[in-house]
N, C-alpha and C positions, 0 to 999 in steps of 0.2 A: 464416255461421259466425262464430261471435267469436274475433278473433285472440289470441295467444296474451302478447300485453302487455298487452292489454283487461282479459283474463282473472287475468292478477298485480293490476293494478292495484284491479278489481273484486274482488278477495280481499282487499288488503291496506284498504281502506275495510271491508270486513266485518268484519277483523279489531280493527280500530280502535273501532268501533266495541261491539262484544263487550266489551274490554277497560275502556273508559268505565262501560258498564252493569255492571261487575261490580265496581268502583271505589265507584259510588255505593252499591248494593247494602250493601257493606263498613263503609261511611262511615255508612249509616242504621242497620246490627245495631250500631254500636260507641256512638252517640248514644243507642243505646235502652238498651243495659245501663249507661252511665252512666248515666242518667236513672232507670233503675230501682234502682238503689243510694242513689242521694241521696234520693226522694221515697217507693220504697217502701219497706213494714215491714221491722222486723228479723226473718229468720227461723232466728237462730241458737236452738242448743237450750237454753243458758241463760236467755236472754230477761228478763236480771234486768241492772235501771241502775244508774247511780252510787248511788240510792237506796237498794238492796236491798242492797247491802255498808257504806253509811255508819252511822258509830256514832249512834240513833240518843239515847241517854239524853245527862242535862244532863252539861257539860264546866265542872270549877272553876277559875281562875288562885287560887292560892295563892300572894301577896303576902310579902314578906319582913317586913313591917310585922306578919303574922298574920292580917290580915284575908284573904277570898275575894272573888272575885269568875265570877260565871257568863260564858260566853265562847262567842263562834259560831263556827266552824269551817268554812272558811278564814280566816284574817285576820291583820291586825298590829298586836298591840301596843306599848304603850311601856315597851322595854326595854332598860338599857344592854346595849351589848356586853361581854361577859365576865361577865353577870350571868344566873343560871339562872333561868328561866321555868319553874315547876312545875307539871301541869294534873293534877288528880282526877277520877275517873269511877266510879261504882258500878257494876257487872256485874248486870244483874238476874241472877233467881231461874232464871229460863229458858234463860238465856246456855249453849250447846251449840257454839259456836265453837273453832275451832282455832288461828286466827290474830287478833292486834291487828297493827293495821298501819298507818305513821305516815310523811310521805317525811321525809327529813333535809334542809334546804335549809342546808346548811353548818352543820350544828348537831351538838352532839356530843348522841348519843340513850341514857338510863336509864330501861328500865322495872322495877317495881318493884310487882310482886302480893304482897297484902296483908300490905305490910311488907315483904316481900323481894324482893330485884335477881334480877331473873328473864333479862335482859338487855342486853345494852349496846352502843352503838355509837360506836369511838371509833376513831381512825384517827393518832394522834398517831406510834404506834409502827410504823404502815406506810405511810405516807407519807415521802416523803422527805423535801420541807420544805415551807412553808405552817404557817398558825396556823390553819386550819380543815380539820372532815372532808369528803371531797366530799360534795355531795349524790344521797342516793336514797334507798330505801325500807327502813326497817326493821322487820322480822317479831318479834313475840314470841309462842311457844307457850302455846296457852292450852287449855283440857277445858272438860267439864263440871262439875269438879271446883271450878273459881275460879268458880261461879255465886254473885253474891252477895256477891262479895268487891271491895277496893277497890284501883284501880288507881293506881298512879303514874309519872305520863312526867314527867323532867326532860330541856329542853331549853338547852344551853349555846350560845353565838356568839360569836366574839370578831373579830367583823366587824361596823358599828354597820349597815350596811344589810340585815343577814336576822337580824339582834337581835327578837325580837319576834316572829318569824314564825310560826301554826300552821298547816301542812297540814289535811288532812281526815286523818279516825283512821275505817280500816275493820276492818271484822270476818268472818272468812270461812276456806274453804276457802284454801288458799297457792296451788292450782294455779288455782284460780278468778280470784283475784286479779291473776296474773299474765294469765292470758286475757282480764279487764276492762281490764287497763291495756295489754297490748297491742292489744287492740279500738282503744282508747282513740290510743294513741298511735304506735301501730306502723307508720303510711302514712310518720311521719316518720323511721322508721328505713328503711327498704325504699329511700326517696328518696336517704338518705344513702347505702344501699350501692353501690344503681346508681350516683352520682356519684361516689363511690368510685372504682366498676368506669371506667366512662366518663373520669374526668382523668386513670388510669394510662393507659388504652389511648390517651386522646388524645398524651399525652406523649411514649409509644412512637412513635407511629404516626408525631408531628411530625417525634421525633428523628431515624424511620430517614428519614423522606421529606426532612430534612435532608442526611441523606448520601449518598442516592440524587443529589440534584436539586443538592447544594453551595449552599444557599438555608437561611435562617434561616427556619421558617411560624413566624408570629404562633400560630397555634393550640396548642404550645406554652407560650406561656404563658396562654393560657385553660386549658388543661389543668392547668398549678397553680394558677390560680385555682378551678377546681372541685375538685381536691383538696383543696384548703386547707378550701371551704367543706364538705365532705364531711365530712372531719376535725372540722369544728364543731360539724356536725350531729350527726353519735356522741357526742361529748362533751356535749354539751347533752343528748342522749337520751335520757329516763324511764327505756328498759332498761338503759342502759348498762352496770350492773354486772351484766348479764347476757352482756357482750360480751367482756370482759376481767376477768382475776383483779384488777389494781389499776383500782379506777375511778376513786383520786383522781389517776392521773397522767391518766389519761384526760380527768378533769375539766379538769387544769392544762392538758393541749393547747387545748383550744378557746379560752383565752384568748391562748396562743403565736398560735393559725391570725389570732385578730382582728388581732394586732401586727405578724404579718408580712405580710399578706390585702393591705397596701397597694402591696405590691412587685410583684408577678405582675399586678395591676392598672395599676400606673405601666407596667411591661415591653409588656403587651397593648397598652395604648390607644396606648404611642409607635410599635409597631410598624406598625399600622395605619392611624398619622396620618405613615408615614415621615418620624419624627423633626422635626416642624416645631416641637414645642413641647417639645424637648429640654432645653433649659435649666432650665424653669419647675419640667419632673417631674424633672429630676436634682434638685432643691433640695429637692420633698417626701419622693424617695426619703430623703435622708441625712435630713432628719426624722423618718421612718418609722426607719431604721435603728438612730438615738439611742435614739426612744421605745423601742421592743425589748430596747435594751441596758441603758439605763437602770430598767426595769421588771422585768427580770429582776434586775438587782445588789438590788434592793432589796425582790425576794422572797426571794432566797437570804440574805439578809442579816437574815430576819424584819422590815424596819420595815414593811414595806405589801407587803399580800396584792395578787397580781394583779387581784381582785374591787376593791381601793381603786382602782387604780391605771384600771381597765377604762376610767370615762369618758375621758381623755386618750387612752388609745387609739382609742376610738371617736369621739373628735372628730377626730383624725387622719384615721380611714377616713370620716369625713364631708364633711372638707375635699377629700381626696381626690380623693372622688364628685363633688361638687362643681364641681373644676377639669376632671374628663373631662367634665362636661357640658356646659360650658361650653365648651371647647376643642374639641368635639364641634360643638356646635352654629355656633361660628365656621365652621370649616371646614364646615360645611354651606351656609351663608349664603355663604360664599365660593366656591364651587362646587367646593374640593377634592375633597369624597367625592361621584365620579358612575358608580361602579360599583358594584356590591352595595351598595344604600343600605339593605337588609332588614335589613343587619346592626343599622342605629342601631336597629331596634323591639328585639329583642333586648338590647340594650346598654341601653336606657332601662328595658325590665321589668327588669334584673335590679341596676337601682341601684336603683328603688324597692321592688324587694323587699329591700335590706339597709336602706334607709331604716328602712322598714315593720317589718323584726327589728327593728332598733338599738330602735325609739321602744318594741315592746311590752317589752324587758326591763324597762322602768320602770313600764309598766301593766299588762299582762299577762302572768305568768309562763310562761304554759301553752301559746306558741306551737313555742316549741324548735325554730326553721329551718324551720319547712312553706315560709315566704313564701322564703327565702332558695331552698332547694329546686328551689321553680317559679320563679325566675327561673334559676337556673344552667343549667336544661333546655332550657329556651328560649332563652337566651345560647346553650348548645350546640349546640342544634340549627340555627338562623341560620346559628353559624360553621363549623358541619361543612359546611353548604349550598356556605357560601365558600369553604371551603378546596378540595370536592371538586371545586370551577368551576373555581379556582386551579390547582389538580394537571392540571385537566383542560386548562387554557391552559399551562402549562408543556409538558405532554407532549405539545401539539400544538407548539409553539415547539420543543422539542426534536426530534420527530422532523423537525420541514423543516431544522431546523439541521444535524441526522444525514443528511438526505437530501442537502444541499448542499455539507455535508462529504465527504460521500461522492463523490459527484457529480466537487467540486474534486480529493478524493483520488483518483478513477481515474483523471482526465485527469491530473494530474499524473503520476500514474502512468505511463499510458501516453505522455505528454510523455519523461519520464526517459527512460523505456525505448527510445523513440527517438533521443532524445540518444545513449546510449550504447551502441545500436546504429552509430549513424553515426559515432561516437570508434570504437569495433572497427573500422569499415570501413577507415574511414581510414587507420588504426595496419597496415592491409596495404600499404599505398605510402608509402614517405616521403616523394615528392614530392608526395602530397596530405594528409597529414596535417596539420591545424590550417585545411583549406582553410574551410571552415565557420566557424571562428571568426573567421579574418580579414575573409571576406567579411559578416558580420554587423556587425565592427566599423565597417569602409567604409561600409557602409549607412548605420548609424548616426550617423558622421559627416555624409555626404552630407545626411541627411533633417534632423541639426541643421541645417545650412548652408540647407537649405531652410526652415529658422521653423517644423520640426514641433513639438508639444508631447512633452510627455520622456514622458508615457506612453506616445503613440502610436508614438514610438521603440523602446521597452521593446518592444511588441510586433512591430516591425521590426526588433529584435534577434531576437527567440525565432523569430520566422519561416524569416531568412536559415541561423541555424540549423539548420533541419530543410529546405533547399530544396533539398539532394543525398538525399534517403534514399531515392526510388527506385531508388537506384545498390541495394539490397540484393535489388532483385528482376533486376539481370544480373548473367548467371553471370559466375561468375573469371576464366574463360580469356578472357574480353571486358573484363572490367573490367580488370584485371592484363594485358594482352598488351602483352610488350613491345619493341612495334612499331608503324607506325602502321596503323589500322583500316582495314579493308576496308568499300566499300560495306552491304554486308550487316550485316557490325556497326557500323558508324556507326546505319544505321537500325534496331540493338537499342539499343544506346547511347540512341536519341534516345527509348525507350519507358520510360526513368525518370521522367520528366515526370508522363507518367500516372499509372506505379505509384505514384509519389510523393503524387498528389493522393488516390488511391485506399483508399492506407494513412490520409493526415490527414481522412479526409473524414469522421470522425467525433468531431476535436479541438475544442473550444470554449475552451479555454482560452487559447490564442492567435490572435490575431484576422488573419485575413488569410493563414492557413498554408497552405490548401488553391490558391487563387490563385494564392499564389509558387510551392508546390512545380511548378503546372501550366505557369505563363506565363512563368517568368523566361528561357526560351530564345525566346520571342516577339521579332521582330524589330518596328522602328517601322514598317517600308514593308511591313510584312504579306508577309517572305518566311520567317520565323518556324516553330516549329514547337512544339508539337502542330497547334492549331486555325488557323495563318494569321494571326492577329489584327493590326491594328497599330494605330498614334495611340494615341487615348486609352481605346480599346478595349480595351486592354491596362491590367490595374490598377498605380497607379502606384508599388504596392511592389514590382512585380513587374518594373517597367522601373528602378528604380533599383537593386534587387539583382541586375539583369543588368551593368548598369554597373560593379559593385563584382564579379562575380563575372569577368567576363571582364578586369580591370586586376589580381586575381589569380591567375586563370592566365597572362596573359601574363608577369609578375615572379616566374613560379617556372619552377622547373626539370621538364624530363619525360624519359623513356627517352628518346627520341628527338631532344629538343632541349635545348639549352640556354637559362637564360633570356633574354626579348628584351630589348636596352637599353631605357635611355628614353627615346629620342628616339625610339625605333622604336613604342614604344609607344604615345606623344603624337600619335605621324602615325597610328597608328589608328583613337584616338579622333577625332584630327579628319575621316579620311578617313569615318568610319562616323557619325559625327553625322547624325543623323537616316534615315540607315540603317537601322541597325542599335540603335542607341540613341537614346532620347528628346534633342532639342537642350537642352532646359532643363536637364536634370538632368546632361547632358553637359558643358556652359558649368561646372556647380556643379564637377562634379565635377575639370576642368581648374584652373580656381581656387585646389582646394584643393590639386591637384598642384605649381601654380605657385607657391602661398606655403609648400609644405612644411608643408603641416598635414595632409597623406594619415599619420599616422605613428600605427602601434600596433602594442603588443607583438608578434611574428612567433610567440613559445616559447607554445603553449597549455598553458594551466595544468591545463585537465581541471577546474574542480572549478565546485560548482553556486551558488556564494554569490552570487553578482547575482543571481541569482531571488528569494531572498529563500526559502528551503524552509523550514518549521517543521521543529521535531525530528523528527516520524512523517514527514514525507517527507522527510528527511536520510534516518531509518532506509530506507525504502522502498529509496531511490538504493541505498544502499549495498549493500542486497540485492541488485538487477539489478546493480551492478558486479560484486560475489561472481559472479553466474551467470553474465554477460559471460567477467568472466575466464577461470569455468571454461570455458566453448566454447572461449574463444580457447589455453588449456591445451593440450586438447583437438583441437582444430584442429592447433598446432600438432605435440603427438603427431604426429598421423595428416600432417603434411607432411611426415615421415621415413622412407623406406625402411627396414623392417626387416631386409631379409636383411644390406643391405649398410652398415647405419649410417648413410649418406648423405641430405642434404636431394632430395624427388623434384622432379622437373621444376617445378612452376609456383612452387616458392621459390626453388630455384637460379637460374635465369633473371632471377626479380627480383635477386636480391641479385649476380650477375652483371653485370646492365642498370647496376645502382645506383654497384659499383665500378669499370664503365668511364667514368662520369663523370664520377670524382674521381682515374682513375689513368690512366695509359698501362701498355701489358703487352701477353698473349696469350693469344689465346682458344684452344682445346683441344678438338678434337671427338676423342673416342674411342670405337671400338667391338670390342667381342670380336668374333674371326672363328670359324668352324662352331660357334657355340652352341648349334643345331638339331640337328644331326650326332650332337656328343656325349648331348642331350636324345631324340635317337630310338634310339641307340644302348646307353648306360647309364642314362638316365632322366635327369629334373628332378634327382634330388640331385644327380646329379655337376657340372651345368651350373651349380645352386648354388651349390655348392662354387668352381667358377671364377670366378663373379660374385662372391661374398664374397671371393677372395682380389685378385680387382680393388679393388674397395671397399676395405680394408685396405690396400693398396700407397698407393691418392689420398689415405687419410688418413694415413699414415706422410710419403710423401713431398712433400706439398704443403700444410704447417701453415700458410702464410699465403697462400694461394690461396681461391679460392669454386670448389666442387668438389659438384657431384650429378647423382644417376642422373635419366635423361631417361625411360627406358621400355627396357625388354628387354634388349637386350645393348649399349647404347647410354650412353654418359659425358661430361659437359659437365665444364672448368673452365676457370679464368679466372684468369692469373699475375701480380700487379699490380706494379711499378716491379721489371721484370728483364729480367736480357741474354739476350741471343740465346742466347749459348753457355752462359749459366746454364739456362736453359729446357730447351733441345736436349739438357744433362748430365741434367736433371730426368727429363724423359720417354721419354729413353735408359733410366737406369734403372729406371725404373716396368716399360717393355716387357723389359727384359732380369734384373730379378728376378723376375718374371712367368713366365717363361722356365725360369728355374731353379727355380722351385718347381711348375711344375704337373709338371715330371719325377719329383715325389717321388708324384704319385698319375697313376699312368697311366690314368683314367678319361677324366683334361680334357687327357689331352696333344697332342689337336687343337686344342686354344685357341691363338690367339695375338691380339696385341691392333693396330692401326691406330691413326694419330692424324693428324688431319689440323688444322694451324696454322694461325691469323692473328694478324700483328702489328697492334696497334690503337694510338690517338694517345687522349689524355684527351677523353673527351665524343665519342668517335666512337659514332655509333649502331648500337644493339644488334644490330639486325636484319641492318644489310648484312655487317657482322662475323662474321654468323652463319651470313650464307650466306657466304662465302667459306671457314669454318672446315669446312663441312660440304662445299664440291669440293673440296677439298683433301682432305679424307679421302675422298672418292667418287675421285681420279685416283690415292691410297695401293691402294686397293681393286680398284682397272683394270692397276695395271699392279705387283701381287705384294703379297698380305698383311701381316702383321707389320712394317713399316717407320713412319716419320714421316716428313710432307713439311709445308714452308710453304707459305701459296698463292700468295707471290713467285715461288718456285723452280717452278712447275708450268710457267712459259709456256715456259720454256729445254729445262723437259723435253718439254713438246708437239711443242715445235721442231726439238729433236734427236731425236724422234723418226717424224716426219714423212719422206716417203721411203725409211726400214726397210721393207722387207715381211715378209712371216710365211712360213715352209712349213706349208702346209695341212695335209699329212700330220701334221707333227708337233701340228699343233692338234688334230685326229681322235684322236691317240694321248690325247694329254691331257683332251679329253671321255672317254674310257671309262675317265682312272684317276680316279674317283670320288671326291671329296674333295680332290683336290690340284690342280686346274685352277685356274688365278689370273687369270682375265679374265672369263668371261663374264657380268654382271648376272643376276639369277633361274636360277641355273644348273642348277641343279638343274630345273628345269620344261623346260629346254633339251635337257641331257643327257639326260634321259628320253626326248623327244623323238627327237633323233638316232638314239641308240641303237636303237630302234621303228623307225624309215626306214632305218638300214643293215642292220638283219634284214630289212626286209621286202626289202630289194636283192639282200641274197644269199641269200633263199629262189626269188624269183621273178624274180630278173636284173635287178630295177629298176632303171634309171638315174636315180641322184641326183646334185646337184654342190654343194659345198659353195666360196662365193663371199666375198672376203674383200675391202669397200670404206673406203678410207685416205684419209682428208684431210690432203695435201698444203700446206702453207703456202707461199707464194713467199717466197726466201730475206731479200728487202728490203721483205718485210712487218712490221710492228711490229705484230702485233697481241694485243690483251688476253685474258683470259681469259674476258669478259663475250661479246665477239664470237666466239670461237670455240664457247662455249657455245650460239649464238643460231643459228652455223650447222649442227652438228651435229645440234641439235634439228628444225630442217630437213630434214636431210639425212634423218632417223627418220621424219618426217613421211610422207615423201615416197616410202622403201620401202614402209613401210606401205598406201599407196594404191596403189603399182603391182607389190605382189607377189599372188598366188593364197592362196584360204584355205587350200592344203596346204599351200601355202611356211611356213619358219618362218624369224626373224630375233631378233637381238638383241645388245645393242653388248657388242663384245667390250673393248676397251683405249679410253682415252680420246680417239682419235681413228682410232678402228675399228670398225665393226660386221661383223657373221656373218652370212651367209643360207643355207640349207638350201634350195634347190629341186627339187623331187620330182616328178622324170622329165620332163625337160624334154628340148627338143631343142637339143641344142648349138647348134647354129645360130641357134636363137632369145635364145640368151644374151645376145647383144651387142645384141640391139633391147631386150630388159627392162628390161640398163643404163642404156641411150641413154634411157629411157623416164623413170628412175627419176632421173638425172641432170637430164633436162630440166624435170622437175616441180622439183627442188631451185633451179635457177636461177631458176622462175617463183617461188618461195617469199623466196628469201635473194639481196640485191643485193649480199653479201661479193665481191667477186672477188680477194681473197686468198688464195683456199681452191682448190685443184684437186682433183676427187674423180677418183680411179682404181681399180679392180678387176682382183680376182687369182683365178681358178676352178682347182680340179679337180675329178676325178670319185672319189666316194666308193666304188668299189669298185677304182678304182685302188690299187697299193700305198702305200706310204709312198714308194715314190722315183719317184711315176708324174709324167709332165711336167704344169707350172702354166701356167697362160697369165696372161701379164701384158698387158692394155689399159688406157688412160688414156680 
């Protein structure tokens, strides 16, 4: 079977072929109907020649002396100019004619049948100026009637060269006449039109493909050269005065076209010889110009007809011709023209076709442009060849320029656009904002110091630039934590590398981007990461923007730290040479530390002029900034809590984080207490309502504080350069006009608000600050709602509270009043509980006990609040393993928990303890802490006896 490329291929040779044979075909019918025009007969219906209309009786010259003389017709006599040539003829007997007919060759024409002026031909009064008629054919009526009779033509000249001149004298039908001379002469009007039609449209077509392309074509002024000659040929025309109502202005153009014919000529030939022989035709133009103007004052002026004047014109256009061929032919010989050299056949027929005109005006009248004609066709056709090769090389030159313009314009494009994706990023942390641009600048230095070339640098700038933009593919709450990183997100952290290459892996326009953004975390001893790499395996724009990127983060500031000195810094670098960093580029980069040439601008300016961007990619930038901005608008919108006005949690925290490193103050955890309560009870609006009237209260009373909602009924702020008892006044009031207005809507009047403080020192970090703000409201929360505690004051209160015990009854009482119970964490899941196990006891006599275990402090213990936290967590631990899935537990006060045991046997109580104690000792080596338990029985009353054991 023939496969299916065989099969195109084997088609398109058939087709080729076809198309050849029907070419030739074309080319043989068009040779045969020339052929048969020129060699066969004529089979027109008149079938009558010059013969059969020519006058055929004797013609007299009637002399001024009075003598005659007999005369052959065409010819010239000797006659002055301005002196009338009189010619007689007898009309035979026979004569049935309608028309005498005589051309004018600039003669003023009177005929005059038998004795009388029958007509006349004079143009004095419709011409504008000129001392002669133009020439063409003049008609006089004539019958049957003038058989016989005697004719008289006076011919007048007052031009010494067509003085003397007779035409031939026909006789005939008018329309006939006109049919023989356009038989006759009408190939060369037909030529003129087309050239006509052809120089306008060339000129058009130059013009607009000038303004398309922003390119001057040469073919332009070949297109005024063929109109000019076009113009000649009408005005020379046998019919002319069949063409236009005045044909003597008509006449006067064609001597205008020879005078100016040399200019469009000069313009052509310099265009096409890209101006090498500019001088020589600047000198014959302003000759040309003269002659022009000169020739005209002195027709308008009557002393010399254009006709005097014509040879000096035509010795101009000969010289002209001349110097193109010449200048022509150098540059040929010189190997300047070695593309389209077809054009010179062209350019040489259509000099020696004006030659060829020029010469017969003087010998033969009767050419009128044929020659001029066929060269201008052939000049045309040549330079349309050229032009349309031309067009065709431009619009392939254009579209790769379009394609590589293009090409440059998207990557730039998308260059920007990651630019100013990584400016947004960054503009989310202050402490790394402009981190990009420093680290490019480093670079940059470094790689001079190294003897890179300044290009190769240029693109070790645009690099270091874009070697964090994977940072856009981790989420916020990693990127922005402000804290330090957990295993887990270090190793999200460490997956920008990738994204980063992932995103450039299709930039060309900076070299080397895809590498950096991958490897600049590559360590030198291959302990590195993405791929492990190390030495030289590691490319080495990627080991020196590691250098540059890690001497800027250690000299900036973070949440969590402050920045390192530099001495602390300098022991890094040297500790980690070859490390961690390349030694060469380490040594450079120390160097530069050490002479104080590490120095550039720190303020990023944001703007793109070191690239060097043309105006379309200025516009482009500014575009993506517009859109930038807008997200970042946007963004920031939506980082606002609407109910309550307030910045939500992941702004707050930053701007938090940001001013505990420039202030000392207090941090502020607050949270509404039963928000649930009131939301199950009168819905979401009213709970609403208590949250907006919090929000309201942080923003009245804490105008120079950082203050935003965290999530739910939960409040963060942060009180920068203020007193204790400025603060403690602050957040007094907040809770106690809070107080006072939620009495005005009894919906929220289970609200009340907790706060739990820490005092913090400038640059103390975010995180431990945060948890301490946040036990301290968890010990407000354990031991009676609606209060503020500092997390200083909790250890005194742990302490003095240690030893109290509880009466269980009245804990039992206070689980079943529902909502006002102030201890138990998840209480509500508790209470439920409980309540459920003391039914089911007093339906079916169950014995339940409800057991109350207290950590004790010894009284000469110091201990902190980290350790008490570390033992009690223990202590939870360790109920949880040694109670029953029906037992229920859960911490009641900050150094209490609750156990519900369901249907035990008393006696087995004190082994469960002993059980649950001695798991706590295996757990926590505190021995500060004495844990003791206090039981009764849930169906006991409220004053039934407790058992206290240690």
């Amino acid at each position: 079977m023939i496969g299916r490329r065989d099969l195109v291929k084997q088609t398109g040779k058939t087709d080729k072929r076809g198309k050849r044979i029907f070419y030739i075909l074309m080319f043989i019918v068009f040779f045969w109907f020339i052929a048969a025009q020129l060699l066969g007969n004529s089979e027109q219906s008149s079938g009558m020649s010059q013969a059969d209309y020519a006058y055929q009786g004797q013609i007299l010259w009637e002399k001024p002396d009075g003598s005659s003389e007999p005369i052959t017709v065409p010819g010239k006599y000797d006659v002055a100019e301005n002196e009338t040539m009189v010619l007689t003829l007898q009309l035979p007997e026979t004569y049935r004619e309608q028309n005498l007919m005589i051309r004018s060759s600039l003669q003023d024409i009177r005929f005059y049948v038998d004795g009388k002026l029958r007509i006349e031909y004079d143009t004095s009064d419709t011409r504008i100026v000129g001392k002669n008629s133009a020439s063409q054919y003049v008609f006089c009526p004539t019958s049957a009637a003038d058989a016989g009779k005697e004719v008289r033509i006076e011919l007048t000249t007052h031009t010494g060269k067509y003085a003397g001149v007779v035409n031939e004298i026909y006789c005939g039908d008018k329309s006939e006449l006109w049919e023989y001379i356009f038989e006759k002469y009408g190939i060369t009007m037909i030529i003129a039109f087309f050239l006509l039609f052809a120089g306008a449209v060339t000129v058009i077509f130059s013009i607009a493909l000038g303004i398309v392309y922003h390119l001057k074509f040469d073919m332009e002024y070949l297109g005024w050269c063929i109109l000019l000659a076009a113009a000649w040929m009408l005005g020379e025309s046998k019919l002319r005065q069949l063409l236009v109502p005045n044909a003597s202005a008509l006449s006067q153009l064609c001597f205008l076209m020879i005078m100016l014919g040399p200019l469009p000529i000069i313009y052509y030939i310099d265009s096409i010889q890209n101006k090498r022989h500019w001088k020589l035709l600047r000198w014959m133009e302003c000759v040309a110009i003269l002659d022009f103007v000169v020739c005209c004052m002195l027709h308008l002026t009557g002393m010399a007809d254009f006709i005097q004047t014509l040879p000096v014109s035509q010795g101009i256009l000969a010289a002209i011709l001349i110097l193109v061929t010449g200048t022509v032919c150098y540059d040929l010989y010189h190997g300047y023209i070695r593309k389209n050299r077809y054009i010179l056949v062209g350019l040489f027929v259509a000099v020696a076709s004006v030659v060829v005109e020029s010469l017969a005006v003087y010998f033969v009248l009767s050419i009128s442009g044929i020659f001029i004609g066929i060269g201008m066709l052939v000049l045309f056709f040549v330079n349309l060849v050229r032009t349309i090769s031309q067009v065709r090389d431009l619009e392939r030159t254009r579209q790769q320029q379009e394609i590589r313009k293009r090409r440059k314009q998207m990557e730039t494009m998308s260059l920007q656009m990651i630019q100013t994706l990584v400016t947004s990023i960054e503009a989310k942390d202050e402490y790394t904002r402009g981190h990009s641009h420093r680290v490019a600048e480093y670079s940059a230095l470094i790689a001079k110091e190294l003897g890179w070339k300044q290009k190769d640098i240029f693109h070790l700038r645009n690099a270091a630039h874009l070697h964090d933009i994977g940072n856009i593919g981790i989420p916020d709450a990693i990127l922005n934590k402000p804290a330090r990183l957990t295993d887990e997100e270090y190793a999200v952290i460490k997956e920008h590398t990738i994204i980063g290459a992932e995103i450039l892996k299709n930039i060309t326009l900076v070299k080397h981007v895809v590498e950096v953004a991958r490897f600049h975390h590559e360590c030198y001893d291959g302990t590195g990461y993405p791929d492990g790499r190390k030495g030289e395996e590691i490319p080495i724009e990627a080991r020196i923007i590691a250098v540059a990127d890690s001497y800027d983060a250690m000299r900036s500031r973070r949440i969590y730290r402050n920045t390192l000195k530099p001495e602390a810094i300098y022991e890094q670098f040297q500790k980690n040479r070859g490390v961690q960093f390349d030694p060469e580029i380490t040594d450079t980069f120390l160097r530069l530390l050490d002479e104080g040439r590490l120095v550039i601008e720190d303020e990023y300016a944001g703007t793109n002029a070191e690239y060097g961007l043309t105006e379309a990619e200025t516009e482009i930038e500014k575009f993506i900034t517009n859109v930038i901005s807008t997200m970042c608008t946007l963004e920031d919108s939506e980082g606002f809590d609407f109910l309550t006005g307030l910045p939500m949690r992941n702004r707050g925290e930053k701007l938090a984080a940001q001013f505990m490193q420039r202030y000392s103050g207090f941090l502020v955890f607050l949270d509404m207490d039963n928000l649930k309560k009131i939301n199950d009870i009168y819905g979401h609006k009213a709970g609403d309502r208590a949250l907006k009237l919090l929000g309201t209260l942080l923003s009245e009373y804490t105008h120079q504080a950082v203050v935003c909602r965290l999530g739910g009924d939960e409040f963060l702020m942060f009180m920068p350069e203020c007193g204790r008892e400025e603060l403690t006044e602050i957040v007094s009031g907040i809770l106690r006009q809070f107080n006072e207005n939620k009495e005005k809507d009894p919906e929220i009047r289970y609200a009340s608000i907790s706060a739990g403080i820490c005092e913090t020192a400038k640059g103390a970090p975010f995180e431990e600050s945060y948890t301490k703000a946040d036990k301290a409201l968890y010990y407000v929360k354990q031991n009676g709602k609606g209060d503020l505690f500092f997390y200083d004051q909790i250890e005194k209160e742990l302490i003095a509270e240690c030893g109290t015990g509880k009466d269980l009854g009245m804990i039992a009482k206070a689980l079943r009043e529902s909502g006002n119970h102030s201890g138990a964490l998840n209480y509500r899941e508790f209470s439920m509980l409980y309540e459920y196990i003391n039914s089911l006891g007093e339906r079916h006599n169950y014995q339940c006990y409800l057991v109350m275990i207290t950590m004790d402090i010894l009284p000469e213990g110091a201990i902190h609040i980290e350790s008490i936290e570390e033992a009690l967590a223990c202590m939870e631990q360790s109920i949880q393993q040694k109670i029953r899935k029906v037992d229920i537990c859960t911490r009641y006060s900050a150094m209490q928990y609750l156990i519900v045991l369901f249907e035990p046997d008393e006696s087995q109580i004190p082994m469960v303890m002993d059980r649950i104690f001695m798991e706590y000792y295996k757990k926590c080596d505190r021995r500060n802490f004495i844990p003791r338990y206090e039981y009764r029985s849930i169906l006991e009353d409220k004053d039934g006896d407790v058992k206290k054991l240690s």
